[in-house]
Residue frames as a rotation matrix with the C-alpha (Angstrom) as fourth column:
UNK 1
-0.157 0.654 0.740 38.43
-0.910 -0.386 0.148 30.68
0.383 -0.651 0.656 -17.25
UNK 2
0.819 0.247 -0.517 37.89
-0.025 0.917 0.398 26.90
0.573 -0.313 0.758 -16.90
UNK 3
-0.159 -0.839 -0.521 41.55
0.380 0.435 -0.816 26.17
0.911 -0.328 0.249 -16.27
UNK 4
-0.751 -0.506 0.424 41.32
-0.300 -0.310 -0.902 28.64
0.588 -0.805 0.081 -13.41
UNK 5
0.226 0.714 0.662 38.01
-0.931 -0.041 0.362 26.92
0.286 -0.699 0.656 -11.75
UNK 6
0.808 0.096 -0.582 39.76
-0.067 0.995 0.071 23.75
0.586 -0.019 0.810 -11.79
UNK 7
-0.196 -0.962 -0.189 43.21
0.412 0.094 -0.906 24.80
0.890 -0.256 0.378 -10.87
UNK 8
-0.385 -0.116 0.916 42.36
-0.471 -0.828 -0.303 27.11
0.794 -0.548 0.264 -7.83
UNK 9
0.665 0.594 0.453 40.22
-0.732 0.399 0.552 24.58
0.147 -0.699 0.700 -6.05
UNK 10
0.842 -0.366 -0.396 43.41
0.148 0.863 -0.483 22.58
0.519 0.348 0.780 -6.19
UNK 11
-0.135 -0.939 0.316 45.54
0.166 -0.336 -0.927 24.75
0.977 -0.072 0.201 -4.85
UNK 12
0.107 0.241 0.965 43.53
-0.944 -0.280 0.175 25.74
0.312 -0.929 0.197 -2.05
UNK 13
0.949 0.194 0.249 43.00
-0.312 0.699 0.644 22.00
-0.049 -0.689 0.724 -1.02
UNK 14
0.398 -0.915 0.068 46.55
0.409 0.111 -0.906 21.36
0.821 0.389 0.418 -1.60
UNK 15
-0.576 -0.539 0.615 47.52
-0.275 -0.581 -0.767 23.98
0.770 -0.610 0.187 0.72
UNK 16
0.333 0.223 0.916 44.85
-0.889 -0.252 0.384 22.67
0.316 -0.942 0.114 3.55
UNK 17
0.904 -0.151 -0.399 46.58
0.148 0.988 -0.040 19.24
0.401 -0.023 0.916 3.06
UNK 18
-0.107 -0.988 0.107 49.99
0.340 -0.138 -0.930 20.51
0.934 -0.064 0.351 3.57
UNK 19
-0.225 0.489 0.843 48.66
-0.277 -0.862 0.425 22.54
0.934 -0.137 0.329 6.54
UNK 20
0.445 0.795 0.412 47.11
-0.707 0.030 0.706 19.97
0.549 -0.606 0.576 8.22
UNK 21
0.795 -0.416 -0.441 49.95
0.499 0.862 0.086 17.86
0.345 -0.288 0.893 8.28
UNK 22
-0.341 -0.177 0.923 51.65
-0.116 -0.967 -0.228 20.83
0.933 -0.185 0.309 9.51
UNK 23
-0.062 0.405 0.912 49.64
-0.828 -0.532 0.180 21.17
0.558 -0.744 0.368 12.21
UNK 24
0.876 -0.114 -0.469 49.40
0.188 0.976 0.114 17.12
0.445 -0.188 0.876 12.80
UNK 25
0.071 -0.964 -0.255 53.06
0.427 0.260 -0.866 16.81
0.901 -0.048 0.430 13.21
UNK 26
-0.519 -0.491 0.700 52.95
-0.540 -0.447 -0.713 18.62
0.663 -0.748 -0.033 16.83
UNK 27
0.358 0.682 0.637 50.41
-0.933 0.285 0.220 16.22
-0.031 -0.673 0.739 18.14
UNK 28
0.705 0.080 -0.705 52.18
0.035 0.989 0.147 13.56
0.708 -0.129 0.694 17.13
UNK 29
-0.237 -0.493 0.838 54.56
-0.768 -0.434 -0.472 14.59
0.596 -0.755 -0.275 20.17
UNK 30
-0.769 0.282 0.574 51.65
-0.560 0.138 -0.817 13.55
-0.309 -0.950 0.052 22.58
UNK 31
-0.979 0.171 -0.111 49.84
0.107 0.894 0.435 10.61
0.174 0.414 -0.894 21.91
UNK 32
-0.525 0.559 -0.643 46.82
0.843 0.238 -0.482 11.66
-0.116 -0.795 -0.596 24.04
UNK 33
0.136 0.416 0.899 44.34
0.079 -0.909 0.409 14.79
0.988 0.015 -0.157 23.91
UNK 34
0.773 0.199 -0.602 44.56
0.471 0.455 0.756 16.47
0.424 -0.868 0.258 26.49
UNK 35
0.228 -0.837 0.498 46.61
-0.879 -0.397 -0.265 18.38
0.420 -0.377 -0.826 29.29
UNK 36
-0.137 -0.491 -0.860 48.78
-0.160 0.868 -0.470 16.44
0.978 0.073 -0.197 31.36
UNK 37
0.303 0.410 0.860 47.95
-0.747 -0.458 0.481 15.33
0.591 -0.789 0.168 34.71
UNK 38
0.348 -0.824 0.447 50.59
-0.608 0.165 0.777 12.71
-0.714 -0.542 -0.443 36.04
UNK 39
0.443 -0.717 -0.538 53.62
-0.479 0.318 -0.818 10.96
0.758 0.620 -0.203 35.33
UNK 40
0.911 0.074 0.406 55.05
-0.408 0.312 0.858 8.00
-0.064 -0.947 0.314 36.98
UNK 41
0.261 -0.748 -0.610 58.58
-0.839 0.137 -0.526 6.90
0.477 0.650 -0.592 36.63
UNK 42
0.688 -0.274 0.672 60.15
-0.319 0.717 0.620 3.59
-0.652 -0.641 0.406 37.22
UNK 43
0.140 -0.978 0.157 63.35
-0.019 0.156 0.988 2.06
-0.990 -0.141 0.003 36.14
UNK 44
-0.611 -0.270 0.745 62.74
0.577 0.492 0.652 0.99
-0.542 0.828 -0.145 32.61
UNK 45
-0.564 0.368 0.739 59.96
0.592 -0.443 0.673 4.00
0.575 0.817 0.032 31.29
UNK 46
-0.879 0.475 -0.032 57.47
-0.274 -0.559 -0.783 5.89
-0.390 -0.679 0.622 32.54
UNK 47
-0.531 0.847 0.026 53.68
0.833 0.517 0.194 6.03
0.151 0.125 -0.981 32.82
UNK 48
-0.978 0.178 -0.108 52.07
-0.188 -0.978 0.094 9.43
-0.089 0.112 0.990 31.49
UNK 49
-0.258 0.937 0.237 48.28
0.961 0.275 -0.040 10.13
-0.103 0.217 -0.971 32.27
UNK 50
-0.974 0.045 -0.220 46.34
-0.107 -0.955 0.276 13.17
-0.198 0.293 0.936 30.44
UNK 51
-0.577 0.791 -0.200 43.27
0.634 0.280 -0.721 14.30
-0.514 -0.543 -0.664 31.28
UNK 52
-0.822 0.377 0.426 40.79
0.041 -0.708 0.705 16.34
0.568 0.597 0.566 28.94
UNK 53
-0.541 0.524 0.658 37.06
-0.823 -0.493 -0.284 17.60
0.176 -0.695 0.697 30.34
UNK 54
0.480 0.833 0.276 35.61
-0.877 0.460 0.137 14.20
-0.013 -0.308 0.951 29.87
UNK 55
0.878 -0.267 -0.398 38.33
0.025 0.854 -0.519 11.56
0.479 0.446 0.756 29.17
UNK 56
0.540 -0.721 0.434 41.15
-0.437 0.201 0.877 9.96
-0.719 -0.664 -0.206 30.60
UNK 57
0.719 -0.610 -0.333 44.45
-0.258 0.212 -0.943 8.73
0.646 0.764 -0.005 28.65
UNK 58
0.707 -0.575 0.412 47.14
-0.424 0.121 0.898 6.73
-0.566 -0.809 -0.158 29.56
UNK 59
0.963 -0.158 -0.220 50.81
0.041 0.888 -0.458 5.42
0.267 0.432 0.862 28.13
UNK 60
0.596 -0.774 0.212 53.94
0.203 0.401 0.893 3.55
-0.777 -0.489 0.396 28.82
UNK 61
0.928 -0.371 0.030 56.97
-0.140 -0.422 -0.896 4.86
0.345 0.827 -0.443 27.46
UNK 62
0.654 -0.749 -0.107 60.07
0.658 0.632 -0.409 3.05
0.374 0.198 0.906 27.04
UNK 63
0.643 -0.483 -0.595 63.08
0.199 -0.645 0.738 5.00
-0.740 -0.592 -0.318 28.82
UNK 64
-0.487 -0.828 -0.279 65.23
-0.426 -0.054 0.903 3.74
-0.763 0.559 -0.326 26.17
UNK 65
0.793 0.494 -0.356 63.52
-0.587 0.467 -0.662 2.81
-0.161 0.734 0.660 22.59
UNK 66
-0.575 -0.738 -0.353 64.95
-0.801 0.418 0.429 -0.05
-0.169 0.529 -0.832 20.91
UNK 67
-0.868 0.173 -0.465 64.37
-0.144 0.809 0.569 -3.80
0.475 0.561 -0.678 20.12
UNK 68
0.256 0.953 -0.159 60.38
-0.374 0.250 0.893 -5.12
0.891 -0.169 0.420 20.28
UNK 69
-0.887 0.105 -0.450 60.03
0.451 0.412 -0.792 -6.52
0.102 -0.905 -0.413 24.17
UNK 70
-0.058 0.913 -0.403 56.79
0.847 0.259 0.464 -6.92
0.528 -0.314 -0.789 26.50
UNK 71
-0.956 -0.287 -0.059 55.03
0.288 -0.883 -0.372 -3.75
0.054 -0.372 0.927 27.25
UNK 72
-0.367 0.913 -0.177 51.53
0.836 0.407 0.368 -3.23
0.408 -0.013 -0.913 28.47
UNK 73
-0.992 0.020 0.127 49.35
-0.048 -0.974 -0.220 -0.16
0.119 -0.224 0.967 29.75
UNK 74
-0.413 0.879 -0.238 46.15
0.692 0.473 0.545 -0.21
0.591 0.060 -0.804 31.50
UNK 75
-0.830 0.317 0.460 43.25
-0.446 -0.871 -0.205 2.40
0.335 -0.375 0.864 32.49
UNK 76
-0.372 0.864 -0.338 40.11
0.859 0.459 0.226 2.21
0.351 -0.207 -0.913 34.52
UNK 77
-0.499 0.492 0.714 37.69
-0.482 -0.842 0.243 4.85
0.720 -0.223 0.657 35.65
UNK 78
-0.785 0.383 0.488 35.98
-0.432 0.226 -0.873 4.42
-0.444 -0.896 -0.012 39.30
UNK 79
-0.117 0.958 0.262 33.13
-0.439 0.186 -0.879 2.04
-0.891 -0.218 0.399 38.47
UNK 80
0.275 -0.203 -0.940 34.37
-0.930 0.192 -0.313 1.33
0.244 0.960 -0.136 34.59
UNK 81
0.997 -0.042 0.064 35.90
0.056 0.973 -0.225 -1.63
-0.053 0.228 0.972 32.87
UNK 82
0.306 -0.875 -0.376 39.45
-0.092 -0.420 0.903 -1.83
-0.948 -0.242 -0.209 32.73
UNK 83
0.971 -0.145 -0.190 41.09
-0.206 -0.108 -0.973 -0.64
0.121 0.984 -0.134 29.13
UNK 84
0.113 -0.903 0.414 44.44
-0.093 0.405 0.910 -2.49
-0.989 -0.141 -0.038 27.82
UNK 85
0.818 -0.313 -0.482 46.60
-0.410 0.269 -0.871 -2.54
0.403 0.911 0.092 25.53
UNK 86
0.506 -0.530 0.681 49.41
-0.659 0.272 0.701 -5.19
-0.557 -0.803 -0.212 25.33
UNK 87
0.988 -0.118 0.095 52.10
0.147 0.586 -0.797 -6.35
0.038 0.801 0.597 23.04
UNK 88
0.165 -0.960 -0.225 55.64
0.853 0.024 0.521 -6.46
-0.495 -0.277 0.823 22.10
UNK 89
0.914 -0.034 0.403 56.49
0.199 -0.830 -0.522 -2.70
0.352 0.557 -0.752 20.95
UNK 90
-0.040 -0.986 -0.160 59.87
0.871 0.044 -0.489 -0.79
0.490 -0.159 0.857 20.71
UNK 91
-0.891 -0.228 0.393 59.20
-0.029 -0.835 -0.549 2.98
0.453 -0.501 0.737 22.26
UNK 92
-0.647 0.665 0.373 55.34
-0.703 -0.332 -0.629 2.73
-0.294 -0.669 0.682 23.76
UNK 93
-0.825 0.551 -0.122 52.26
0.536 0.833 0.135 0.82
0.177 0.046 -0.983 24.66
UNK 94
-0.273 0.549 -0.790 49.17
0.720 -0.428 -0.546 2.89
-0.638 -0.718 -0.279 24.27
UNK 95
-0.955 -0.011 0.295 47.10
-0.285 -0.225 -0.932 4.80
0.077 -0.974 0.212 24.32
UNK 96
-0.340 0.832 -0.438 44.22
0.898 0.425 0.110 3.77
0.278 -0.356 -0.892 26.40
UNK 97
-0.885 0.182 0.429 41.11
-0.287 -0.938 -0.193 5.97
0.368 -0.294 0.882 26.91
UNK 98
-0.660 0.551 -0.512 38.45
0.752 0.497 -0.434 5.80
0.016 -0.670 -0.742 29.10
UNK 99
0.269 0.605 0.750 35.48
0.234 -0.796 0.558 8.38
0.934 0.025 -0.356 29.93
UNK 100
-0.456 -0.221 -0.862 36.19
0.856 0.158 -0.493 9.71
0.245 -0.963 0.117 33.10
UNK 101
-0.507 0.241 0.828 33.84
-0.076 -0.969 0.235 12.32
0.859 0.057 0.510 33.50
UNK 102
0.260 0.497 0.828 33.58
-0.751 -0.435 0.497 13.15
0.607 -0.751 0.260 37.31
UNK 103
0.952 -0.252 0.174 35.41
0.093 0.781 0.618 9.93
-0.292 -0.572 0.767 38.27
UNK 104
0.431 -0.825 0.364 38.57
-0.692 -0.044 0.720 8.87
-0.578 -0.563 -0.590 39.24
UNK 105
0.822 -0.044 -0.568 41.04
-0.393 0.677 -0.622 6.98
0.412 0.735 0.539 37.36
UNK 106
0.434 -0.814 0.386 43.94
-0.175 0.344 0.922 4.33
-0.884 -0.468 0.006 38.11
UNK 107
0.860 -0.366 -0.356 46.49
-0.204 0.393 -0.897 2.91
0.468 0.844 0.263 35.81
UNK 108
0.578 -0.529 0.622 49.12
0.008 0.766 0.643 0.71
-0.816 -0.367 0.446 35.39
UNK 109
0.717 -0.425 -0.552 52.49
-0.642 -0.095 -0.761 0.00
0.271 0.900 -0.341 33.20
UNK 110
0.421 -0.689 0.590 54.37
-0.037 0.637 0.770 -2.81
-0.906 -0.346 0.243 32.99
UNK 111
0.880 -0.209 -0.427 57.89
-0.438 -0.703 -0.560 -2.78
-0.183 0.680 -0.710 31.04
UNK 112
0.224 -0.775 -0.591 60.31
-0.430 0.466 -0.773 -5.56
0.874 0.428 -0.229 31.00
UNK 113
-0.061 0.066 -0.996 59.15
0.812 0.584 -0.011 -7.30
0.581 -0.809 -0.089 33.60
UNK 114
-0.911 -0.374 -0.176 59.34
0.401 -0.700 -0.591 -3.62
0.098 -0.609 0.787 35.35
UNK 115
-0.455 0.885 0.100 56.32
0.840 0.389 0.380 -1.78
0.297 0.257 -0.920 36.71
UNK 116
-0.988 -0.096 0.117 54.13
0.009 -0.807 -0.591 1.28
0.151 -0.583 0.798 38.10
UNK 117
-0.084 0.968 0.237 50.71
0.813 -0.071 0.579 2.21
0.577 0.241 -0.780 38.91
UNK 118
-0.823 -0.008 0.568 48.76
-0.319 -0.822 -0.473 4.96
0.470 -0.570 0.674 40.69
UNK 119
-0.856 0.444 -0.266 46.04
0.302 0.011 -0.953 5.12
-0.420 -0.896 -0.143 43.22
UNK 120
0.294 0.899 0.325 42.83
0.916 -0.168 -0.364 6.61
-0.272 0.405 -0.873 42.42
UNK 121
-0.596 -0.765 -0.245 44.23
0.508 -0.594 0.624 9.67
-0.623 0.247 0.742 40.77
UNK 122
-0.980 0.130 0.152 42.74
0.020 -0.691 0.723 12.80
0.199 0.711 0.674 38.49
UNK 123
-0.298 0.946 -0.126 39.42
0.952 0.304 0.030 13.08
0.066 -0.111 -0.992 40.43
């Protein structure tokens, strides 16, 4: 009777560990909560922004992963500070979140010397 009040509460949490990393493993896909709600390409990666009911998300993804080089990714909501992130990474910079609840948002990506941005966007 002991064994089984000790073992069973093991197994169960066992199994919601295994589960949850289970379920983990498809978000790590998408870096961001969130549907998507543009994508900019430019020569060297792209710039993906994903919007949920109160937040904004933004990152820069490498076209091609490989060796560490200068990659950077910046959000701003209408009236906000601008959020960055910026370093030398091999497949993405990011992400950056912001509140954007009821405001517009911009953003920027810069990739090996290479760049995009958007306009006021997801309002």
């Amino acid at each position: 009777m002991l064994a089984r009040l000790i073992v069973l509460p093991l197994v169960a949490a066992a199994g919601l560990v295994l589960g949850g990393t289970t379920a983990n493993s498809a978000d790590a896909a998408t870096p961001c909560a969130g549907r998507p709600g543009k994508t900019v390409p430019f020569r060297t990666g792209e710039l993906r922004l994903f919007r949920s009911r109160s937040y904004a998300c933004a990152v820069a993804v490498a076209k091609h992963p490989g060796p560490r080089r200068r990659m950077s990714v910046t959000i701003q909501a209408r009236g906000g500070s601008p959020v960055v992130d910026s370093g030398r990474y091999t497949r993405r910079a990011g992400p950056v979140t912001v509140h954007a609840l009821n405001r517009c948002v911009r953003a920027s990506a810069t990739i090996s010397g290479r760049s995009a941005s958007t306009g006021w966007v997801l309002c």
